[in-house]
MARBA-464885 format. One record per residue (C-alpha): residue in three letters; chain; x, y, z. Coordinates in Angstrom, 2 decimals, always signed. Example, Ala and Ser with C-alpha at 12.3 -4.5 7.8 and 13.67 -1.06 7.14 Angstrom:
BEGIN
SITE  Ala  A  +12.30  -4.50  +7.80 $
SITE  Ser  A  +13.67  -1.06  +7.14 $
***
This chain:
BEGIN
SITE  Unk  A  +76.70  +63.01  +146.90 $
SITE  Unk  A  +80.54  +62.66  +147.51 $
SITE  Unk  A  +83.55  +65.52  +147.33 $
SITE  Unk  A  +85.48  +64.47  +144.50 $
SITE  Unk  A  +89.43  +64.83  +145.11 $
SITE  Unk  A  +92.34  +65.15  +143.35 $
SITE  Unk  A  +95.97  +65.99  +142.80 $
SITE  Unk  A  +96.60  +69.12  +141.53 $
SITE  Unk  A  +99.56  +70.70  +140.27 $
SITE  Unk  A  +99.06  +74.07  +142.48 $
SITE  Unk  A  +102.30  +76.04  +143.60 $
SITE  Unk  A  +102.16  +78.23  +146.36 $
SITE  Unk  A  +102.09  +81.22  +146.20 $
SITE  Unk  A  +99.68  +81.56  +143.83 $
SITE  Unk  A  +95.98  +82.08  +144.67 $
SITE  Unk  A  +92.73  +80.70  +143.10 $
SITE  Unk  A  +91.38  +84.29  +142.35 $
SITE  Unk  A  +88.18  +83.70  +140.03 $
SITE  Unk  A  +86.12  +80.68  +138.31 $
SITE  Unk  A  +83.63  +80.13  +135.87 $
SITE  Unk  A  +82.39  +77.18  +134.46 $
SITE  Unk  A  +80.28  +75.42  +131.67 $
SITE  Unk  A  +79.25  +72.24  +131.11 $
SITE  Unk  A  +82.13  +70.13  +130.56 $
SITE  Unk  A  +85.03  +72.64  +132.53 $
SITE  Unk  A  +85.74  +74.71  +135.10 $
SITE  Unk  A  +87.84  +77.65  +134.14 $
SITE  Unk  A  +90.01  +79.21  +137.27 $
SITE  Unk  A  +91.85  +82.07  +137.05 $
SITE  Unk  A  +95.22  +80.99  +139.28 $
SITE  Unk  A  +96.87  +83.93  +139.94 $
SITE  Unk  A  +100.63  +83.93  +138.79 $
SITE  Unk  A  +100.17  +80.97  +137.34 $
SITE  Unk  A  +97.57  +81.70  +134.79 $
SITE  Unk  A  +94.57  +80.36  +133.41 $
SITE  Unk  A  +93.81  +76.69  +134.02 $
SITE  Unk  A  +91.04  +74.33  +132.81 $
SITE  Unk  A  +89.67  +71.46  +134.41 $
SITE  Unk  A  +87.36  +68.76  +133.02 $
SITE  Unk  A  +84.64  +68.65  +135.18 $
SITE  Unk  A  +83.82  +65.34  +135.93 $
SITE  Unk  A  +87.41  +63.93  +136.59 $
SITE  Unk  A  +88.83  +67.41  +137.78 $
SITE  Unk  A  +92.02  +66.78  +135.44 $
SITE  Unk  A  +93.81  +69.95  +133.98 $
SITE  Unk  A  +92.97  +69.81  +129.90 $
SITE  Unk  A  +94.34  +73.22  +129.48 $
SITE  Unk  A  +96.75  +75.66  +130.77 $
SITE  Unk  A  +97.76  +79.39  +129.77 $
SITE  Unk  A  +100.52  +81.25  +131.84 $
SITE  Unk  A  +101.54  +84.58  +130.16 $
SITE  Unk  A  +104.41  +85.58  +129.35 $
SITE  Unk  A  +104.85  +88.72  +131.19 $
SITE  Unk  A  +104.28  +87.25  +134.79 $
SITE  Unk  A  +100.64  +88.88  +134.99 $
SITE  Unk  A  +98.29  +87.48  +137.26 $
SITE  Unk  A  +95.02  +85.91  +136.54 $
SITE  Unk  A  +92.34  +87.47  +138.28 $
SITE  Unk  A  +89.34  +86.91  +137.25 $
SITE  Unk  A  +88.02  +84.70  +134.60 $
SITE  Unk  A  +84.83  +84.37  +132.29 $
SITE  Unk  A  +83.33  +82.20  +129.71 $
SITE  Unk  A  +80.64  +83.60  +127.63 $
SITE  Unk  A  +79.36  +83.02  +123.84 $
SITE  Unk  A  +82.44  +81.02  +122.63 $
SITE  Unk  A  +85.30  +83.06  +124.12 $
SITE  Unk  A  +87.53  +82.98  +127.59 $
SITE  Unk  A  +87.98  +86.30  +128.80 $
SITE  Unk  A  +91.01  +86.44  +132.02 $
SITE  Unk  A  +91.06  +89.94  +133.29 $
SITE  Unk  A  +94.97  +90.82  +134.58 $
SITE  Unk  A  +93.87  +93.97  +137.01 $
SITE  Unk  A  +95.35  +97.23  +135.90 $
SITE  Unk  A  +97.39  +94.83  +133.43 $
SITE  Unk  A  +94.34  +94.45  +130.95 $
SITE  Unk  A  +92.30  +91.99  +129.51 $
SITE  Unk  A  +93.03  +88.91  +127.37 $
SITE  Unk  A  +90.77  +86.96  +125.28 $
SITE  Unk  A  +90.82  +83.34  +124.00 $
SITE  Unk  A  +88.63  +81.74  +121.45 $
SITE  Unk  A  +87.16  +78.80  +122.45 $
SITE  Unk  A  +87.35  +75.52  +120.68 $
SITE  Unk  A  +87.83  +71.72  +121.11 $
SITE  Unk  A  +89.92  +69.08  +119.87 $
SITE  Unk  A  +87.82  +66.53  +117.58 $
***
C-alpha cells in the first residue's frame, strides 16, 4: 500500500487539531481555519466551514448524522449532515 499525496490549501498558522472520519470523509478540525472535509479516496476538500467569529476548531466528531466541532471555552457547534444527490 502507497501514501496518497496531495495539495492542500493549508495556511500556516493554523494547526490540524482533531479528526474523525467515516466512510467516504475525513472530517479535520483546522484550527483558525475551521472545519474541513475531505473525500477520502482522492483527499480533495468537498466541504469547508470557517466561523465567523475567528474561533478555532478543536476538535471534531461525526456521530448518528450530525458534525459536532468543539471551539474550547468558545462552545460547541453542530452541523446536520447531508449529501448532495
Amino acid at each position: 500500500m502507497g501514501w496518497k499525496t496531495a495539495a492542500y490549501p493549508w495556511r500556516a498558522p493554523s494547526t490540524v487539531n482533531g479528526m474523525d472520519y467515516d466512510e467516504r470523509y475525513l472530517y479535520l478540525a483546522y484550527g483558525s481555519e475551521g472545519l474541513y472535509v475531505l473525500d477520502k479516496e482522492t483527499l480533495d476538500v468537498v466541504a469547508c466551514y470557517t466561523h465567523s467569529g475567528g474561533k478555532s476548531a478543536n476538535y471534531v466528531k461525526v456521530d448518528g448524522g450530525y458534525i459536532y466541532v468543539a471551539y474550547g471555552r468558545n462552545g460547541l457547534q453542530v452541523f446536520k449532515l447531508t449529501t448532495k444527490k
